[in-house]
Chimera marker file (.cmm) of the C-alpha trace (Angstrom):
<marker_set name="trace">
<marker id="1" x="10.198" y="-15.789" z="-3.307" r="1" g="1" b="0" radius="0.5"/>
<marker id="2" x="7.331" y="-17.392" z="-1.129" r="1" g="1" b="0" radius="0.5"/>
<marker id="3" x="5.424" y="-15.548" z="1.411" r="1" g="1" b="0" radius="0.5"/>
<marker id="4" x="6.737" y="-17.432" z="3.939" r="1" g="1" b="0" radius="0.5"/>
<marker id="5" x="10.281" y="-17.311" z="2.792" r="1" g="1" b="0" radius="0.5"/>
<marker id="6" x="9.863" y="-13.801" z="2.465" r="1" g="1" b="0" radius="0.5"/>
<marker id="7" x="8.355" y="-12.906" z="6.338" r="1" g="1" b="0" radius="0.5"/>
<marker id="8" x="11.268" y="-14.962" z="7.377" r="1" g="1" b="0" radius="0.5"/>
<marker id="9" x="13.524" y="-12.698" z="5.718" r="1" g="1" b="0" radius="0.5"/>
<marker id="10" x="11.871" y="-9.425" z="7.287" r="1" g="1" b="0" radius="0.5"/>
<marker id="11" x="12.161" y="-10.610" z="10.580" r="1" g="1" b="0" radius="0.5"/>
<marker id="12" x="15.711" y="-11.379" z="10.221" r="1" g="1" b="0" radius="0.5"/>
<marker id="13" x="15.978" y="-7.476" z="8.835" r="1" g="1" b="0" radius="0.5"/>
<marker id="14" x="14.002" y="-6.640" z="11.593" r="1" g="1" b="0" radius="0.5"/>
<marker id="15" x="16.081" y="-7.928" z="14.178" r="1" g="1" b="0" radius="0.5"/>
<marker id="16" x="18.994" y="-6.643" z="12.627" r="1" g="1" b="0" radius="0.5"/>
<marker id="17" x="17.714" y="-3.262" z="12.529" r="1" g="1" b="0" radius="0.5"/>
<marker id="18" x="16.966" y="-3.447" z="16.464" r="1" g="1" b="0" radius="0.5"/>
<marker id="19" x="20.597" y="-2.525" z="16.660" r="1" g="1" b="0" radius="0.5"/>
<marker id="20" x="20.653" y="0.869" z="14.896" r="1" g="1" b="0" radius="0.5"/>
<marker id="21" x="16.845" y="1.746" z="16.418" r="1" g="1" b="0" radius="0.5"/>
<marker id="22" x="18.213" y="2.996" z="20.183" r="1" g="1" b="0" radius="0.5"/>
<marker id="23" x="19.922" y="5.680" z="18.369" r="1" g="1" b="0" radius="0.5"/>
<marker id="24" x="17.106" y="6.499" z="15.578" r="1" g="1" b="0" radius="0.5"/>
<marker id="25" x="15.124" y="6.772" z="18.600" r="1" g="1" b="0" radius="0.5"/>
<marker id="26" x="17.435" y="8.897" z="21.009" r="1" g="1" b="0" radius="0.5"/>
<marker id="27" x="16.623" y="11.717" z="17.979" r="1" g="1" b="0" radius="0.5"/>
<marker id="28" x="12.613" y="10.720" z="18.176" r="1" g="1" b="0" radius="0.5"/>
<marker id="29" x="13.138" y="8.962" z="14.486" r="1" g="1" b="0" radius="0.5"/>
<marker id="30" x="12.806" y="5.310" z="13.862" r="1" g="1" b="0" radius="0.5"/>
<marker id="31" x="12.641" y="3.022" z="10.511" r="1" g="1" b="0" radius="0.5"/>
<marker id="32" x="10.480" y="0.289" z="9.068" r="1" g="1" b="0" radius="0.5"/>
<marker id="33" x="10.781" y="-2.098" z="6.668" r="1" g="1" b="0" radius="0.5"/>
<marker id="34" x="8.237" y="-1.835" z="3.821" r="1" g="1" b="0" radius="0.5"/>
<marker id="35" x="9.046" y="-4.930" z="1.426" r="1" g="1" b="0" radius="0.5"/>
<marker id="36" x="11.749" y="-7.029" z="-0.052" r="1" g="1" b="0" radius="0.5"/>
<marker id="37" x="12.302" y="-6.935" z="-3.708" r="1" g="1" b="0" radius="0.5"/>
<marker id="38" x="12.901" y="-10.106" z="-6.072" r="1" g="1" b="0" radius="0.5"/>
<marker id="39" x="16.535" y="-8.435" z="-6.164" r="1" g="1" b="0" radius="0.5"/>
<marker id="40" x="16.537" y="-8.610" z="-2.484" r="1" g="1" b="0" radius="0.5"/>
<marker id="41" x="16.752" y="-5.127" z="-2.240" r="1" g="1" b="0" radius="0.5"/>
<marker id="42" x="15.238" y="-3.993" z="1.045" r="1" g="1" b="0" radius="0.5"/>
<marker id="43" x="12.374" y="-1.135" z="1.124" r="1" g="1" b="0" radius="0.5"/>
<marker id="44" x="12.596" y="1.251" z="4.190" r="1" g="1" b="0" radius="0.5"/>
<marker id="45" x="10.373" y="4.094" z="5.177" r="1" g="1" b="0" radius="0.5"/>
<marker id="46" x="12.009" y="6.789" z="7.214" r="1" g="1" b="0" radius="0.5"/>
<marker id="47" x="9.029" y="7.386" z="10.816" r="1" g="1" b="0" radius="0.5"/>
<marker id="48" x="9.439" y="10.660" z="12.970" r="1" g="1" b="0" radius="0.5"/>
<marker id="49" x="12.273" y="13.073" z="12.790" r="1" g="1" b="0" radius="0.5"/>
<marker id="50" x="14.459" y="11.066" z="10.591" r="1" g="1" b="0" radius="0.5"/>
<marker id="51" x="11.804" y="11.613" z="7.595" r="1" g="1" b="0" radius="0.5"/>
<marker id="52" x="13.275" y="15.362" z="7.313" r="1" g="1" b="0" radius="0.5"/>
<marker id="53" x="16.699" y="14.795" z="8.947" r="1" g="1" b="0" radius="0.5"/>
<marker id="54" x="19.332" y="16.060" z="6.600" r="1" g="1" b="0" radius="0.5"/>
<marker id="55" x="21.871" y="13.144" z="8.201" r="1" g="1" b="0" radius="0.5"/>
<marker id="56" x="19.429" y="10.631" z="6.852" r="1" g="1" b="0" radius="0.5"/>
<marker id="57" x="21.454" y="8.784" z="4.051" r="1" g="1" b="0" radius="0.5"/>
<marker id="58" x="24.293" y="9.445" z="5.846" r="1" g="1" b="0" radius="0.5"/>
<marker id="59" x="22.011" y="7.256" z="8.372" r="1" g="1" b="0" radius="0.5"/>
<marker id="60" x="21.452" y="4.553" z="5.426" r="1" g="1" b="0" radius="0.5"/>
<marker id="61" x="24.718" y="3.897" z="4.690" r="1" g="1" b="0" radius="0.5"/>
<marker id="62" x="27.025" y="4.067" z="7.871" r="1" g="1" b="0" radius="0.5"/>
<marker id="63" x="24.363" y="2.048" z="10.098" r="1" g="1" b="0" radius="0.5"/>
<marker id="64" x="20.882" y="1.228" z="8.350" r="1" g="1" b="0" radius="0.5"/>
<marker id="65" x="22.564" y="-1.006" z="5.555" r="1" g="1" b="0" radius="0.5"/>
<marker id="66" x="26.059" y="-2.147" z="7.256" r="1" g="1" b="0" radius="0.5"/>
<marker id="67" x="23.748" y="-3.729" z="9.989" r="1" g="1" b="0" radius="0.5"/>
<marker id="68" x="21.088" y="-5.358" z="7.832" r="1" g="1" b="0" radius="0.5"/>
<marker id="69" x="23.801" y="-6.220" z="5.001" r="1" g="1" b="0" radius="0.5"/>
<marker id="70" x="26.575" y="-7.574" z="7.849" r="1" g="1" b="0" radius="0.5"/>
<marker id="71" x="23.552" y="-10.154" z="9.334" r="1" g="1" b="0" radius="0.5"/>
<marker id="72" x="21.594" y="-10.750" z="5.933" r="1" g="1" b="0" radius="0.5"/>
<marker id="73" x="24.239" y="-11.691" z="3.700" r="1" g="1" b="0" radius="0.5"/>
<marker id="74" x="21.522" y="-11.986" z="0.435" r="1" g="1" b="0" radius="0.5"/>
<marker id="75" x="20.604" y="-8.809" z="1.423" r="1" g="1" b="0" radius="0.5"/>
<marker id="76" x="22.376" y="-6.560" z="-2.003" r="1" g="1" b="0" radius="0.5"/>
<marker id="77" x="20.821" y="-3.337" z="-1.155" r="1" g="1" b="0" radius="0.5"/>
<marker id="78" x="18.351" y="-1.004" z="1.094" r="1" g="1" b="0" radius="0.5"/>
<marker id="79" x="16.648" y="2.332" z="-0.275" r="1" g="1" b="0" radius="0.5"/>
<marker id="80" x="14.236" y="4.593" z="1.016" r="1" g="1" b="0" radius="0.5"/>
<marker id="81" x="10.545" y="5.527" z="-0.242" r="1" g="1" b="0" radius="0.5"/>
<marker id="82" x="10.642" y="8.453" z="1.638" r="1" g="1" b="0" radius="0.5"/>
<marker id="83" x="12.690" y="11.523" z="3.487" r="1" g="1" b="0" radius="0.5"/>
<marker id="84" x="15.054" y="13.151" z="2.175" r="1" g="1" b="0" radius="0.5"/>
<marker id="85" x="17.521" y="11.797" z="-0.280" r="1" g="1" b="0" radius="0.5"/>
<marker id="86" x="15.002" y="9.026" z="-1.181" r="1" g="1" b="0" radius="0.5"/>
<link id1="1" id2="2" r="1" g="1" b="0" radius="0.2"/>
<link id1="2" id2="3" r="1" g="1" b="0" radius="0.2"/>
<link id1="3" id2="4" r="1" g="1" b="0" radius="0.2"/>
<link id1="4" id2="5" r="1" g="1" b="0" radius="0.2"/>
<link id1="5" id2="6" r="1" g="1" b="0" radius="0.2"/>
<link id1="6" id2="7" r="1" g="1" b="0" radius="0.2"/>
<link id1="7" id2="8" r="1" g="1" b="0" radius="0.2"/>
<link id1="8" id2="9" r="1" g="1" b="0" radius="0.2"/>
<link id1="9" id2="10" r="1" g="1" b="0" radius="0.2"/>
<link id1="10" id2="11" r="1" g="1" b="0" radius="0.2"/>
<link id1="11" id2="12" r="1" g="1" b="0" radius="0.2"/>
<link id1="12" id2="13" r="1" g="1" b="0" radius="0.2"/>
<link id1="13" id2="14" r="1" g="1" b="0" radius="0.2"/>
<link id1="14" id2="15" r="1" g="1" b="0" radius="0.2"/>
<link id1="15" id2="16" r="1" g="1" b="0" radius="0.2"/>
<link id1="16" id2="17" r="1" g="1" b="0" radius="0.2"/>
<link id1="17" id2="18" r="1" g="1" b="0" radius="0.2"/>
<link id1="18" id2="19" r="1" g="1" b="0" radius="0.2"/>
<link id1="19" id2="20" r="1" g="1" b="0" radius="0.2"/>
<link id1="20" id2="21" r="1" g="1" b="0" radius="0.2"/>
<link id1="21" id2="22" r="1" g="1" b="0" radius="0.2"/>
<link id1="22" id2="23" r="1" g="1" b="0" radius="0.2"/>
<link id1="23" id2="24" r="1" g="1" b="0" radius="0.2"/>
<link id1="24" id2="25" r="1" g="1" b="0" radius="0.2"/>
<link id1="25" id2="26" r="1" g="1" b="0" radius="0.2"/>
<link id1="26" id2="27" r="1" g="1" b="0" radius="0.2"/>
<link id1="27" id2="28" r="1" g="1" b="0" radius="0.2"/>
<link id1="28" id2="29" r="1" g="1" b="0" radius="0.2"/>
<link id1="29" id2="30" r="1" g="1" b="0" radius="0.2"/>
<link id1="30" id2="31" r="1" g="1" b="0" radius="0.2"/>
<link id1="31" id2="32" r="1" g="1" b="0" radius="0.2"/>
<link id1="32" id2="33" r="1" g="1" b="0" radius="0.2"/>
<link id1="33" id2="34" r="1" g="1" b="0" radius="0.2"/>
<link id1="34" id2="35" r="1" g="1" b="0" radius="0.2"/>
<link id1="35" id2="36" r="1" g="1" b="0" radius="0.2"/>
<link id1="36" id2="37" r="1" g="1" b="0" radius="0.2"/>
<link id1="37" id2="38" r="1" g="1" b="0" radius="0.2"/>
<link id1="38" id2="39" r="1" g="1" b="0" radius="0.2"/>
<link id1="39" id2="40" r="1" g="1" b="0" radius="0.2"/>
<link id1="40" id2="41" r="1" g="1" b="0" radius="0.2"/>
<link id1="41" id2="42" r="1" g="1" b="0" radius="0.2"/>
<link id1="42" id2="43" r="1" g="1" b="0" radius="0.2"/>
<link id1="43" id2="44" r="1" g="1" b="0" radius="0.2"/>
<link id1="44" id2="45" r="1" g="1" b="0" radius="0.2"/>
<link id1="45" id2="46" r="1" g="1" b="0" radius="0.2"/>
<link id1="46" id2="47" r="1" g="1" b="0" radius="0.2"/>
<link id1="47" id2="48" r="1" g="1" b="0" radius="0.2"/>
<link id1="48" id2="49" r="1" g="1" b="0" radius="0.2"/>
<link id1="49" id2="50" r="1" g="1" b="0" radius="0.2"/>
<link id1="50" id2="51" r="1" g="1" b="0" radius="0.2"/>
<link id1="51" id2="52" r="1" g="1" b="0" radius="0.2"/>
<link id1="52" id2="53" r="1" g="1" b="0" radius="0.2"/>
<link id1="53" id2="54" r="1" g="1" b="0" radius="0.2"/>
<link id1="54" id2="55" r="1" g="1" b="0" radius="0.2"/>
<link id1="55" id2="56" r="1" g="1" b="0" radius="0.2"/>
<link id1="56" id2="57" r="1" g="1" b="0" radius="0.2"/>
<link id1="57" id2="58" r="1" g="1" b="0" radius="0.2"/>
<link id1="58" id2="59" r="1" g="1" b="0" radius="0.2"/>
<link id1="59" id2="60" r="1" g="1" b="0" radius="0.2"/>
<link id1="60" id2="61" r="1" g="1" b="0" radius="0.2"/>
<link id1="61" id2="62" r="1" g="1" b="0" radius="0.2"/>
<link id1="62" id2="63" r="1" g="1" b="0" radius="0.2"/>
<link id1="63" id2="64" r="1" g="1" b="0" radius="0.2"/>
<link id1="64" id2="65" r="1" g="1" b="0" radius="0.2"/>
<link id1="65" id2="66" r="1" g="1" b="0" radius="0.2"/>
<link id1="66" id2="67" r="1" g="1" b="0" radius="0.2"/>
<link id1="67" id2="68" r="1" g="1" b="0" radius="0.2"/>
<link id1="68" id2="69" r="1" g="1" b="0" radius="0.2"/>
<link id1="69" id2="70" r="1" g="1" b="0" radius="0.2"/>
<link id1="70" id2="71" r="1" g="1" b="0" radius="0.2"/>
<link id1="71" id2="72" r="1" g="1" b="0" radius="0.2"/>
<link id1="72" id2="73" r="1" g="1" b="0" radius="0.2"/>
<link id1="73" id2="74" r="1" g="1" b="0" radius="0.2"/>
<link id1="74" id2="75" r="1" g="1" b="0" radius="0.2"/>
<link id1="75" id2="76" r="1" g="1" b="0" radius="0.2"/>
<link id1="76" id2="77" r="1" g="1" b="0" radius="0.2"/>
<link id1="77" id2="78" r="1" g="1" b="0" radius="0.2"/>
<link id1="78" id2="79" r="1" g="1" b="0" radius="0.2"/>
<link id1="79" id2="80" r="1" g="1" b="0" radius="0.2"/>
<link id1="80" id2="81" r="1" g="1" b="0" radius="0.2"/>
<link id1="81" id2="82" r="1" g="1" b="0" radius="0.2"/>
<link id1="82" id2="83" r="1" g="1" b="0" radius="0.2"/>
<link id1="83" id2="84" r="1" g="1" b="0" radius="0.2"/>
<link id1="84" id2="85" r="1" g="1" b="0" radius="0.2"/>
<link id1="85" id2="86" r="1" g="1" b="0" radius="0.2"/>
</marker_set>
């Protein structure tokens, strides 16, 4: 993937993250994206509370990857590289 192609594609993360963020933040956690694999597999790390939180992969999977996955179709997964559950 080209560098380019690639920033393009964490923005569009990005911006689909800004819908789960309000409530990351409510709880004084928030989330940024790291990298994109060649698999398209997208790298999170876990910032404030939500690096300990024990709801964290419940987190990943009911908001973190249904919004990224629902508005970046070639997204095919997201993992952590940190927190709990990693």
């Amino acid at each position: 993937m080209a560098v380019a192609e690639k920033e393009e594609l964490i923005q569009r993360i990005d911006a689909a993250l800004d819908d789960v963020r309000p409530h990351l933040k409510v709880d004084g956690g928030n989330v940024e994206v790291v990298d994109v694999t060649d698999e398209n597999i997208v790298r999170i790390k876990w910032l404030g509370t939500c690096v300990n939180c024990n709801m964290s992969m419940m987190t990943m999977k009911g908001g973190i990857e249904q919004s990224i996955m629902g508005k970046v179709p070639e997204v095919t997964g997201v993992e952590a590289i940190n927190g709990i559950g990693k």
